[in-house]
TIDREN-806113 format. One record per residue (C-alpha): residue in three letters; x, y, z. Coordinates in nm, 3 decimals. Example, Ala and Ser with C-alpha at 12.3 -4.5 7.8 and 13.67 -1.06 7.14 Angstrom:
BEGIN
<ALA, <1.230, -0.450, 0.780>>
<SER, <1.367, -0.106, 0.714>>
***
This chain:
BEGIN
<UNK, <6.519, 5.110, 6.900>>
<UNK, <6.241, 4.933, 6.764>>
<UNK, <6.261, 4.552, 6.703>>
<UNK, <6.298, 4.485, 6.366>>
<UNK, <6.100, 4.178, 6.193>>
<UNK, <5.986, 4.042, 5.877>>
<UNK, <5.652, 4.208, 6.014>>
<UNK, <5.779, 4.526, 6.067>>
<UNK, <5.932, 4.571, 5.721>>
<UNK, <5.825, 4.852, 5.487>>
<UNK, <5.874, 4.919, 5.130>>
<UNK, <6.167, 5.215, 5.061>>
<UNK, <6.000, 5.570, 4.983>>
<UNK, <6.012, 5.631, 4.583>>
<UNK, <6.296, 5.864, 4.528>>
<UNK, <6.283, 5.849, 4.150>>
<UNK, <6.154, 6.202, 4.005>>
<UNK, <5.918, 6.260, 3.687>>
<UNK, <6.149, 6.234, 3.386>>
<UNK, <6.156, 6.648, 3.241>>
<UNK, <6.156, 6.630, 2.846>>
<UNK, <6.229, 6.922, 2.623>>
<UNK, <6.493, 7.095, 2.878>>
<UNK, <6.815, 7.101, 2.628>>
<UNK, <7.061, 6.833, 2.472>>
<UNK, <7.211, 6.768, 2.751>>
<UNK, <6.964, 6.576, 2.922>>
<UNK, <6.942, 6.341, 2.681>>
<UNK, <6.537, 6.429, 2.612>>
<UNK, <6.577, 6.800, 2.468>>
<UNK, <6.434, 6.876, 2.127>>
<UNK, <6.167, 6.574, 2.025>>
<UNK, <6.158, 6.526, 2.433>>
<UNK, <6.204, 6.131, 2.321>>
<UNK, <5.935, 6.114, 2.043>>
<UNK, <6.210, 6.135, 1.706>>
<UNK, <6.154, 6.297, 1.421>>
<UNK, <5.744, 6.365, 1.274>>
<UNK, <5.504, 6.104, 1.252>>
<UNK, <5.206, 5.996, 1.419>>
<UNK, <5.307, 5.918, 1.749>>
<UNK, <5.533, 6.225, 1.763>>
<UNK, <5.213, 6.450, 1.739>>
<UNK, <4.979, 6.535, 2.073>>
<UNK, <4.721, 6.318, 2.053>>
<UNK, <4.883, 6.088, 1.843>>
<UNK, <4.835, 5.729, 2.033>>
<UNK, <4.544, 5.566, 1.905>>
<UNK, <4.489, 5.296, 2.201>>
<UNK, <4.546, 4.921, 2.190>>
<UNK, <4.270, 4.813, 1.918>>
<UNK, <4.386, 5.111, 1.649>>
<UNK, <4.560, 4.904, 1.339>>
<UNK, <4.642, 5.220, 1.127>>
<UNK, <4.256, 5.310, 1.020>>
<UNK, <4.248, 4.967, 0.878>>
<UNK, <3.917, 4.812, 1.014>>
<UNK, <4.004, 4.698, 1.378>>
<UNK, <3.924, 4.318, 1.403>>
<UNK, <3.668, 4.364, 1.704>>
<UNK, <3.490, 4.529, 1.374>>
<UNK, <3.590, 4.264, 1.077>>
<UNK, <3.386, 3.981, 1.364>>
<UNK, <3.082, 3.940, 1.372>>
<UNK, <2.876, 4.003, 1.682>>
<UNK, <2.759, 3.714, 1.828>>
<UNK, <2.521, 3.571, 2.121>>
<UNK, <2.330, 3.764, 2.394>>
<UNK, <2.392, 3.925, 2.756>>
<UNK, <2.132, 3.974, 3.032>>
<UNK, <2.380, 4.176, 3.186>>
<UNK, <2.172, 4.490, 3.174>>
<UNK, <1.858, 4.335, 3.294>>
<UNK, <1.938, 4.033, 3.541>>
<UNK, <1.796, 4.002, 3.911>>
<UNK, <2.058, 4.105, 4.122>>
<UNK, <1.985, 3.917, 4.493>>
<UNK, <2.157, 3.922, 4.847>>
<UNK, <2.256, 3.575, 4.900>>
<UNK, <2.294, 3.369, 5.253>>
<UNK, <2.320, 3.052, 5.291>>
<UNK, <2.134, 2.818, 5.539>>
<UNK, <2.476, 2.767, 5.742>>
<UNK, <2.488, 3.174, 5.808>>
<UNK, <2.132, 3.217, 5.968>>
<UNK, <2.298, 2.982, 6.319>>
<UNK, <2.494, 3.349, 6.388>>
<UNK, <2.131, 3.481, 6.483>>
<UNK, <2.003, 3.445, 6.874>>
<UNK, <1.736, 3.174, 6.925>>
<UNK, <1.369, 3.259, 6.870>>
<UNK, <1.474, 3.587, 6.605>>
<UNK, <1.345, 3.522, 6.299>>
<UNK, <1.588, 3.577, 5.969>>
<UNK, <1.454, 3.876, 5.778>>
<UNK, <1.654, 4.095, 5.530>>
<UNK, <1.666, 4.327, 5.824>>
<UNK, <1.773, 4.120, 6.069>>
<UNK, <2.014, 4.009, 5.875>>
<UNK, <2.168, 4.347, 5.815>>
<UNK, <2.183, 4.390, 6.146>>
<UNK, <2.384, 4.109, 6.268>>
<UNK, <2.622, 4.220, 5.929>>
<UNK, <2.525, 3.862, 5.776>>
<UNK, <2.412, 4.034, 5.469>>
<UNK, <2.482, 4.394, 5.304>>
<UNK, <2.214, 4.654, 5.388>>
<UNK, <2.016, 4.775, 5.074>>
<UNK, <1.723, 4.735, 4.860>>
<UNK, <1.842, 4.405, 4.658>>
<UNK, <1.589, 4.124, 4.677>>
<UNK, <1.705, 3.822, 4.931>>
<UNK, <1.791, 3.485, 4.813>>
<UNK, <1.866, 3.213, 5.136>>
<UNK, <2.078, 2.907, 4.951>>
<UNK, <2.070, 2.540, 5.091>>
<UNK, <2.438, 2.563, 5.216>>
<UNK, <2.504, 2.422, 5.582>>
<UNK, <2.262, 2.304, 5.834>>
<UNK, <1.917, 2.499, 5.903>>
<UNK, <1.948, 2.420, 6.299>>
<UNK, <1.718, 2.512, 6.525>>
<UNK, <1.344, 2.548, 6.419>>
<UNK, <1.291, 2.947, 6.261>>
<UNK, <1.067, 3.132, 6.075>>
<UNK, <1.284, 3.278, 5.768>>
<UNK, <1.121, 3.536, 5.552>>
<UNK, <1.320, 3.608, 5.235>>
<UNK, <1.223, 3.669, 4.846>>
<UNK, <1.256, 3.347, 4.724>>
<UNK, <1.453, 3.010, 4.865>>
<UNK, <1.614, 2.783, 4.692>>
<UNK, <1.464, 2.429, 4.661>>
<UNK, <1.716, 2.253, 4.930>>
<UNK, <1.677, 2.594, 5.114>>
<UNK, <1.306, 2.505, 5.178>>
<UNK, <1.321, 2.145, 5.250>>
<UNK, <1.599, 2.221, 5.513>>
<UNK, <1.416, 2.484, 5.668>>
<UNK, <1.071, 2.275, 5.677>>
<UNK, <1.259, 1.920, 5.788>>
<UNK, <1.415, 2.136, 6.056>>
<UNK, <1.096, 2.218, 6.210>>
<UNK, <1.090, 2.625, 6.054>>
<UNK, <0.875, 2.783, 5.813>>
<UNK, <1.002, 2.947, 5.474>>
<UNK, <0.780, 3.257, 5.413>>
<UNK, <0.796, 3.422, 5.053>>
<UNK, <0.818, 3.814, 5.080>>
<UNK, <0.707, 4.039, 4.785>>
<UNK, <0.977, 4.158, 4.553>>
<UNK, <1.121, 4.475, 4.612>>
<UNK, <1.004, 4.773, 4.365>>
<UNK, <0.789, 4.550, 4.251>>
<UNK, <0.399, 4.707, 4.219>>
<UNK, <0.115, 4.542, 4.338>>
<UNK, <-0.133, 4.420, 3.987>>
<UNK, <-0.276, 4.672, 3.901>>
<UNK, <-0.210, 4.969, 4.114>>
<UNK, <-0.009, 5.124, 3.848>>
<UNK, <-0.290, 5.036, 3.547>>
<UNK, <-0.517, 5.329, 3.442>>
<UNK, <-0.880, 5.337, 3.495>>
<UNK, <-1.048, 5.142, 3.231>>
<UNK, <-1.179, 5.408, 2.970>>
<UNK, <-0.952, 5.666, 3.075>>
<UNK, <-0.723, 5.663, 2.780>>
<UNK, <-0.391, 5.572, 2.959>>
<UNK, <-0.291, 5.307, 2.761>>
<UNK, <-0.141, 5.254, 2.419>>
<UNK, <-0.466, 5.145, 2.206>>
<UNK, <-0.764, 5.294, 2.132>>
<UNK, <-1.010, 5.424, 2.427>>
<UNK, <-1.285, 5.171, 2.560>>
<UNK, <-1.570, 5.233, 2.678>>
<UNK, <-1.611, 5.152, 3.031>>
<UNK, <-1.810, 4.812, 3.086>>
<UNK, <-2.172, 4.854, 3.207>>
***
C-alpha cells in the first residue's frame, strides 16, 4: 500500500449529477423546471447579462466616454534584461536568435528590447532593436558593443513608394523631374 502524505493527497471525484428539470412534481423541479410562473426570466432567452437594467439606459451608456488607449497600436517587444545575457557561453554574441535558443527569450517575430537589469559581465557584442539607456552604458563600461538592428516588418525608405510620375499615390500625377 502506497504511503500516504500531504503530497500524495487528491481531491474526491465529483459524484454530484446535472440537476434534471421538467421530469414531474415529484422531483421538486417538474412543471416551471425552477423558473415560477411567466415573466422575463422564465422565457428562453430571457437573461439579459450583468449590465441589462430593464431597457432603461445601462450606465456604461448614461457616462461619458472618456480618455484614449494605444492598446490597438502599441510596440509590443521581447524584453531581457542585462542580468539574463551571463546564461550565454563566452565569446557568443546575444542576438534575438541566440537568445531563443538558449530559451532566454520566446521565439517569434516581436522586436527585442535588452533592459539595464543586473550586471553586463564579460565584454559582448549584443545586437537587439533598441537598448535601454542604462542597457547601453552597461554594455559599453563593460567593455561590449550595443548594435541597433532594424525593426522587424519594418520597410526600408522607400522601397514600398511608387515611381515618381507613376500615379500611385493619393494626389494628382507629377511629372517626372528632368
Amino acid at each position: 500500500m502506497p504511503q500516504i502524505g500531504l503530497e500524495s493527497l487528491r481531491p474526491a471525484a465529483p459524484n454530484h449529477g446535472r440537476k434534471r428539470v421538467g421530469r414531474g412534481p415529484g422531483s421538486g423541479h417538474g412543471k416551471t423546471s425552477g423558473k415560477g410562473h411567466k415573466g422575463q426570466k422564465a422565457r428562453s432567452g430571457g437573461v439579459k447579462g450583468p449590465a441589462f437594467e430593464g431597457g432603461q439606459l445601462p450606465l456604461q451608456r448614461r457616462l461619458p466616454k472618456r480618455g484614449f488607449t494605444n492598446a490597438r497600436f502599441a510596440q509590443e517587444w521581447r524584453i531581457v534584461n542585462l542580468g539574463f545575457l551571463s546564461r550565454l557561453p563566452e565569446g557568443v554574441d546575444a542576438t534575438p536568435d541566440t537568445l531563443a535558443e538558449a530559451g532566454i527569450v520566446a521565439r517569434g517575430t516581436l522586436p527585442l528590447k535588452v533592459l539595464g537589469d543586473g550586471d553586463a559581465g564579460a565584454p559582448r557584442t549584443v545586437r537587439a532593436h533598441a537598448f535601454s539607456e542604462a542597457a547601453r552604458r552597461k554594455i559599453e563600461a563593460a567593455g561590449g558593443t550595443a548594435i541597433l538592428l532594424p525593426r522587424p516588418g519594418a520597410a526600408s525608405q522607400g522601397a514600398d513608394a511608387p515611381a515618381e510620375g507613376s500615379g500611385g499615390g493619393d494626389g494628382p500625377p507629377t511629372a517626372p523631374t528632368p
